[in-house]
C-alpha positions, 0 to 999 in steps of 0.5 A: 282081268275080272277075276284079279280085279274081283280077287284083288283085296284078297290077294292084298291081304295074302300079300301083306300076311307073306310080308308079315311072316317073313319079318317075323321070321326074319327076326327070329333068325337074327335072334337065334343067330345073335344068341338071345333066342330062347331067353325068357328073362327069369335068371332064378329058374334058369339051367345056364344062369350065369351062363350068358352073362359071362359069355357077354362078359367075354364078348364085351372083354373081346371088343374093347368095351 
């Protein structure tokens, strides 16, 4: 019981980095999952320019909007 109350911030604060990484990595999965993983925003210089806009065009077409 002395050694979890000596260690206790310790352990509070590995807990809340677990937490940490796990929503980190939790959205990033939705993100790669939703399809804007790996987007930095710069069209110009972009290899699928275009490309993603006529893919959400087509969703966007699909749902009715």
């Amino acid at each position: 019981m002395s050694w979890l109350q000596s260690n206790l911030a310790n352990i509070v604060i590995i807990l809340l980095i677990i937490a940490l990484l796990y929503v980190c990595i939790r959205s990033l999965w939705k993100d790669r999952s939703s399809g804007c993983a790996g987007c930095g925003g710069n069209c110009s210089s972009c290899h699928i320019a275009g490309g993603i806009e006529t893919i959400r065009t087509q969703q966007a077409a699909r749902k009715g909007v």
